[in-house]
C-alpha positions in Angstrom: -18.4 57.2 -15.8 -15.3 57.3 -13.9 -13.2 60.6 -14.3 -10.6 60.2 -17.6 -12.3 57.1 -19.0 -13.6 56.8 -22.3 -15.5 55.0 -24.1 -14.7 53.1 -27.4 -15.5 50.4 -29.7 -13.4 47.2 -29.6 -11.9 47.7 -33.0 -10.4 51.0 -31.9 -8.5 49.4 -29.4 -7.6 46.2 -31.3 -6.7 44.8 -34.7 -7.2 41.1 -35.5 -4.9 39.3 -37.7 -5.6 35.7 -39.1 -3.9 32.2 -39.2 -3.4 30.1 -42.2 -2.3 26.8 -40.1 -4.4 24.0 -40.3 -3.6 20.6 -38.2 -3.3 18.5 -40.8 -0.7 20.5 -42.6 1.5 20.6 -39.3 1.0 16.6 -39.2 4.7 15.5 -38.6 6.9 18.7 -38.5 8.6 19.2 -35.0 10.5 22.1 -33.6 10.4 24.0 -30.2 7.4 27.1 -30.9 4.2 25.4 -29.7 0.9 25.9 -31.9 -2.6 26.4 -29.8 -5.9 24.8 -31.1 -9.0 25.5 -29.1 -8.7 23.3 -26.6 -5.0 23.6 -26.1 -1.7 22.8 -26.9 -1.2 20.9 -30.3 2.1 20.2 -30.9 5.4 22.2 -31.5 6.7 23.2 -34.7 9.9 24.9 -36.2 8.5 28.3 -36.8 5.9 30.8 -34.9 3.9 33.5 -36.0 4.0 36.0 -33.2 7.1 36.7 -31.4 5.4 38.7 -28.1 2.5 38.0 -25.9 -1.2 37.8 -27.4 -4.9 37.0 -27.4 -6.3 34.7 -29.4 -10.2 33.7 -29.4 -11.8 31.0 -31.1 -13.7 32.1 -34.1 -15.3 28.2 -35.5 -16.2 25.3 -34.1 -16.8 24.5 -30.6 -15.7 26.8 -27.8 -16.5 29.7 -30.1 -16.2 33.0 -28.1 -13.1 31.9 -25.9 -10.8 34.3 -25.2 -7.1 33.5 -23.7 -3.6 34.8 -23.7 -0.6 33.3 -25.4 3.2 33.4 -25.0 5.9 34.7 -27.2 6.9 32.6 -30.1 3.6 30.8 -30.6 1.2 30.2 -33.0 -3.0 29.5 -33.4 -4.6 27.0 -36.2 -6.8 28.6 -38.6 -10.0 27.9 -36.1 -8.8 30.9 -33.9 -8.0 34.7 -34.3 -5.2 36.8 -33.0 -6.2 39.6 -31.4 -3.7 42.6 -31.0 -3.8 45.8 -28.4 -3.0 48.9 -30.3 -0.4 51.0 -28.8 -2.2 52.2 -25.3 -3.8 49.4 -24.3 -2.5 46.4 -22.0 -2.6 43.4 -23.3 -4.4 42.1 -20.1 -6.9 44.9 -20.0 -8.0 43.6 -23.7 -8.3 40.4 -22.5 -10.7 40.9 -19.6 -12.7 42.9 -21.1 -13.4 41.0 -24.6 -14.4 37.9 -21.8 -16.9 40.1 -20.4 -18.5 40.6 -23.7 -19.4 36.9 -24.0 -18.4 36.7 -27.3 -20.4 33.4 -27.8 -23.5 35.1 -28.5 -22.7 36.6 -31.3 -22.2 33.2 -33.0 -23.7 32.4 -36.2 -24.6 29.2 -38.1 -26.0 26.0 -36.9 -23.6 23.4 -37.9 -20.4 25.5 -37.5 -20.7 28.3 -35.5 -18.8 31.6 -36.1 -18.0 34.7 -34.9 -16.6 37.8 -37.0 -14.6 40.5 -35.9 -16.7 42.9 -38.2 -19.6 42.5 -35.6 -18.3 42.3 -32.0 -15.6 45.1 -33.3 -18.4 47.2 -33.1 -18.8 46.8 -29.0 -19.1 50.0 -27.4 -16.6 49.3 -24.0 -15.2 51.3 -21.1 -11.7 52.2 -21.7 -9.7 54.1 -18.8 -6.4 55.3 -18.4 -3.1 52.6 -19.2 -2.6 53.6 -14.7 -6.0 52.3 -14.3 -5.6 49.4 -16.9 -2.8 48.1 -14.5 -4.4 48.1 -11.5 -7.7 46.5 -12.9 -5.1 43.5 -14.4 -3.3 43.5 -11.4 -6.6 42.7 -9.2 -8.0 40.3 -11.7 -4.9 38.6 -12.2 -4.6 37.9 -8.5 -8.1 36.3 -8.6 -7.1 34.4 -11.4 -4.4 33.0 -10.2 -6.1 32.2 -7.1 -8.4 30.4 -8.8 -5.7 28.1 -10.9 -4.1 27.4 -7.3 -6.6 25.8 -6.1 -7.7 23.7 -9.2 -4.4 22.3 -9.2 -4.9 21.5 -5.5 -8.2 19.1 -7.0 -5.7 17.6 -9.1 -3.2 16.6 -6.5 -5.3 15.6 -4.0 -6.6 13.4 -7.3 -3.3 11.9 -7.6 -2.6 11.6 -3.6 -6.1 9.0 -3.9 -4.6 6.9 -7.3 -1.5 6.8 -5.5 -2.8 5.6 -2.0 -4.7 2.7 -4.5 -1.7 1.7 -6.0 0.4 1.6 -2.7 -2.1 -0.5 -1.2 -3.3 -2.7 -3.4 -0.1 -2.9 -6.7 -1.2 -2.4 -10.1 -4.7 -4.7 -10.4 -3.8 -5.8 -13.9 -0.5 -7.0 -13.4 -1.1 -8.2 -9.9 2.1 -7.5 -8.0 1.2 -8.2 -5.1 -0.2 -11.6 -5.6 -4.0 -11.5 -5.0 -6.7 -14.2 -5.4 -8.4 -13.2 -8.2 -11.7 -13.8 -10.1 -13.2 -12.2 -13.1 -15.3 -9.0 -13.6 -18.8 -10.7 -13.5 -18.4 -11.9 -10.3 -18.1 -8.6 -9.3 -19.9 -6.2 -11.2 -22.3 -7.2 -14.0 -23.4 -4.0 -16.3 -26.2 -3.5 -18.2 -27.6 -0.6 -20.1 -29.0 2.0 -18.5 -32.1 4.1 -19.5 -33.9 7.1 -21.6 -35.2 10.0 -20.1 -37.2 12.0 -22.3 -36.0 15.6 -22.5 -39.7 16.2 -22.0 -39.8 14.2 -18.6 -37.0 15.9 -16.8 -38.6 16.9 -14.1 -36.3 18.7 -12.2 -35.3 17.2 -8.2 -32.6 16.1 -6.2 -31.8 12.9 -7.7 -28.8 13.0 -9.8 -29.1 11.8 -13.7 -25.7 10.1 -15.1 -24.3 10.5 -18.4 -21.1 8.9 -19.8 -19.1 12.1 -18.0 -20.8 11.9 -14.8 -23.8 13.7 -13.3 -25.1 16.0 -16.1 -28.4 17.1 -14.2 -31.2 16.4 -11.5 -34.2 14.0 -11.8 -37.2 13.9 -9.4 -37.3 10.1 -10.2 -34.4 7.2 -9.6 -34.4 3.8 -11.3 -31.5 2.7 -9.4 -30.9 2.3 -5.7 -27.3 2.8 -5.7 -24.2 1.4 -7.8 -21.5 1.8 -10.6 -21.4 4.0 -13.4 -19.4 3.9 -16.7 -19.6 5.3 -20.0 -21.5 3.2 -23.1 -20.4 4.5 -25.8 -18.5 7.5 -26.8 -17.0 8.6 -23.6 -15.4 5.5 -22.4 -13.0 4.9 -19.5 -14.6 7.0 -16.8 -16.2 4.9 -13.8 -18.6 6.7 -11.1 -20.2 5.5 -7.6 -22.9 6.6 -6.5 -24.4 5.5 -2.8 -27.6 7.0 -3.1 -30.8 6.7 -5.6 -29.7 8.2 -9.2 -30.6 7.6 -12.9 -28.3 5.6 -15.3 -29.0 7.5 -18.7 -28.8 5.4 -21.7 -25.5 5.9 -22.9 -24.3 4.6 -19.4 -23.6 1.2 -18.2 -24.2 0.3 -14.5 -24.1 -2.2 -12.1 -26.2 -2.7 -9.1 -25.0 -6.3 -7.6 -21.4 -5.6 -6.3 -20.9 -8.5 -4.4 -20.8 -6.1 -1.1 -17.4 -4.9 -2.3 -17.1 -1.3 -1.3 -18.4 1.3 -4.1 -15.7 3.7 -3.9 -12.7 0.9 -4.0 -14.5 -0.4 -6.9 -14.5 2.9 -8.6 -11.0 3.4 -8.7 -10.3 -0.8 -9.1 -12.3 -0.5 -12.4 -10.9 2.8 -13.0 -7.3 1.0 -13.2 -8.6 -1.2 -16.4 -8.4 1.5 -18.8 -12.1 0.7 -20.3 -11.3 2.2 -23.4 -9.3 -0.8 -24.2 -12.4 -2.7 -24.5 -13.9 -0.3 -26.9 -15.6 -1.5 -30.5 -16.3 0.4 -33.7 -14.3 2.7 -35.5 -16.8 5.8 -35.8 -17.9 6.1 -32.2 -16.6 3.3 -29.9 -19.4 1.0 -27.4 -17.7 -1.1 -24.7 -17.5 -5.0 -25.0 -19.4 -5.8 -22.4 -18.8 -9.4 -22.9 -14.8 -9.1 -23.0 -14.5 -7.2 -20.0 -16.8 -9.2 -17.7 -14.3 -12.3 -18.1 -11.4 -10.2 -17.0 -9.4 -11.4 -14.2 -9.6 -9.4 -11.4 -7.8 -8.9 -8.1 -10.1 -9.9 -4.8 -9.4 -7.9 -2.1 -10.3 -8.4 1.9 -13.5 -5.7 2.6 -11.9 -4.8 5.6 -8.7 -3.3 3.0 -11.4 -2.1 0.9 -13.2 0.0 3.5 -9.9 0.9 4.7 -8.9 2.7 1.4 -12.7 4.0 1.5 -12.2 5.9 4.6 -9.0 7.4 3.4 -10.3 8.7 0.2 -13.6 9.8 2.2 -10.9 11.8 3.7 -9.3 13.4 0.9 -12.8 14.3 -0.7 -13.7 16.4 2.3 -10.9 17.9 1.3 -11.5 18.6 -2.0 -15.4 19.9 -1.0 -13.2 22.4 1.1 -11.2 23.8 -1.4 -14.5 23.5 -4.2 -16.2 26.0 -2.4 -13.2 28.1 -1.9 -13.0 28.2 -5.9 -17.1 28.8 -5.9 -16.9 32.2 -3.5 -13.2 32.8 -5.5 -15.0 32.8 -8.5 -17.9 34.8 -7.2 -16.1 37.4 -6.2 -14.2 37.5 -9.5 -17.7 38.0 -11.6 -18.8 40.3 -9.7 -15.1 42.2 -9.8 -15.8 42.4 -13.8 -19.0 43.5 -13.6 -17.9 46.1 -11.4 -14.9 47.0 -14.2 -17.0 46.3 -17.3 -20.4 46.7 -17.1 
């Protein structure tokens, strides 16, 4: 162990304190303190519950284990836990270091899981001196940051592609500009795509589509190339694909596009906001049968490949700065291993 550290367990350097707000008792109130759930922001209320910086981790439910920091005059629903330094330790330094215990793994119960301060509290972790804590925060934080940066890069260079659509070719449900139009079965025609057996996944290099996009790799295809969208559930995301892959059953996909260009249809279907066509109030399937007679806009392929070849462009990009966040966030693992463990 490094000279003046020390080693301690995580309730020695932290008390927990607990939330009584629940979302459906904050249903209508307004104000200017934001409340966090555990996937984010909520909504903003007229009162807060801690008035400086903090950690909160999710203790039920999904995302159990997640540790982040909060602002000032905020508050957590009842599904989360504030976590406070004691007088010694930096907030930041906390933080870190309760992520490298992977708090999910102590979760309990099948249905709901849980985790209790009771049992992770009793971590044995490396604790060094508050000169030390800074400088270990201070690298971290720099990575971190880093790694934001260029994740909000992805998302503009999203944007710049929607926006180079829409310059091009006008909103394709109000039809500014004027274009011919037909409807959506004349241009793609979806059907159901198919099971895979956990038990036959075999794994290979053909990808395997879910309603949010490729969720593994098959050594089998069942379709050559085509469009990809969401059944049921997830709906409103649309995915090309211009090489063999495998539809899953809670996809739809269509294979005769008309020789329109797969990645101009992506972002034309994209535009129609599937979830409009969803049906059933528990978990929603697409009509197929409403959105086939659509209108929509028909477009020269010659425009179509020319908006291809631009976004081509921009994804090059976006593989660029993906493997800058891989190596980023390579070196950052092994950074709190190197602090932690």
């Amino acid at each position: 162990m490094k000279e003046g550290w020390e080693i301690r367990k995580v309730k020695d350097i932290c008390d927990k304190a607990s939330s009584n707000i629940a979302q459906k008792d904050i249903v209508g109130l307004s104000g200017e303190y934001p409340v966090f759930g555990a996937s984010g922001y909520v909504q903003s209320i007229g009162f807060f519950h801690r008035d400086k910086p903090y950690i909160g981790i999710v203790k039920d439910g999904s995302g159990v284990g997640r540790v982040n920091v909060y602002p000032a005059k905020t508050s957590l629903l009842g599904t989360l836990q504030y976590i406070l330094p004691k007088e010694g330790y930096l907030l930041g330094y906390v933080a870190y270091l309760l992520k490298s215990l992977k708090l999910a793994k102590f979760a309990t119960g099948a249905a709901i899981p849980h985790i209790y301060f009771k049992e992770y509290g009793e971590c044995k972790v490396p604790v060094p001196p508050i000169a030390e804590q800074e400088k270990i925060v201070a690298e971290l934080d720099c990575l971190t940051g880093i790694i934001e940066k260029k994740k909000q890069q992805l998302e503009e260079l999203d944007k710049l592609a929607q926006s180079i659509f829409y310059d091009m070719f006008g909103d394709p449900i109000t039809n500014e500009k004027g274009w011919d139009t037909t409807k959506v079965i004349d241009v793609v025609s979806f059907q159901r795509g198919y099971d895979l057996p956990v038990q036959s996944r075999i794994p290979g290099r053909v990808p395997v589509y879910g309603s949010n996009g490729i969720i593994s790799f098959h050594n089998a295809s069942k379709v050559d190339k085509g469009i990809i969208t969401g059944r049921s559930g997830t709906l409103g995301l649309v995915y090309s694909c211009d090489k063999p892959f495998w539809p899953l059953n809670t996809t739809l996909f269509s294979t005769d596009t008309h020789d329109n260009n797969l990645i101009y249809l992506r972002f034309l279907l994209s535009a129609y906001n599937l979830k409009r066509y969803g049906e059933g109030a528990g978990v929603p399937t697409l009509n197929r049968n409403a959105f086939h007679n659509e209108p929509i806009i028909k477009v020269s392929i010659d425009l179509q490949n020319e908006f291809a070849e631009k976004v081509e462009a921009i994804e090059e990009q976006k593989e660029l700065v993906k493997r800058s966040i891989v190596e980023t966030e390579t070196l950052f693992n092994s950074r709190m291993e190197y602090w932690f463990n």
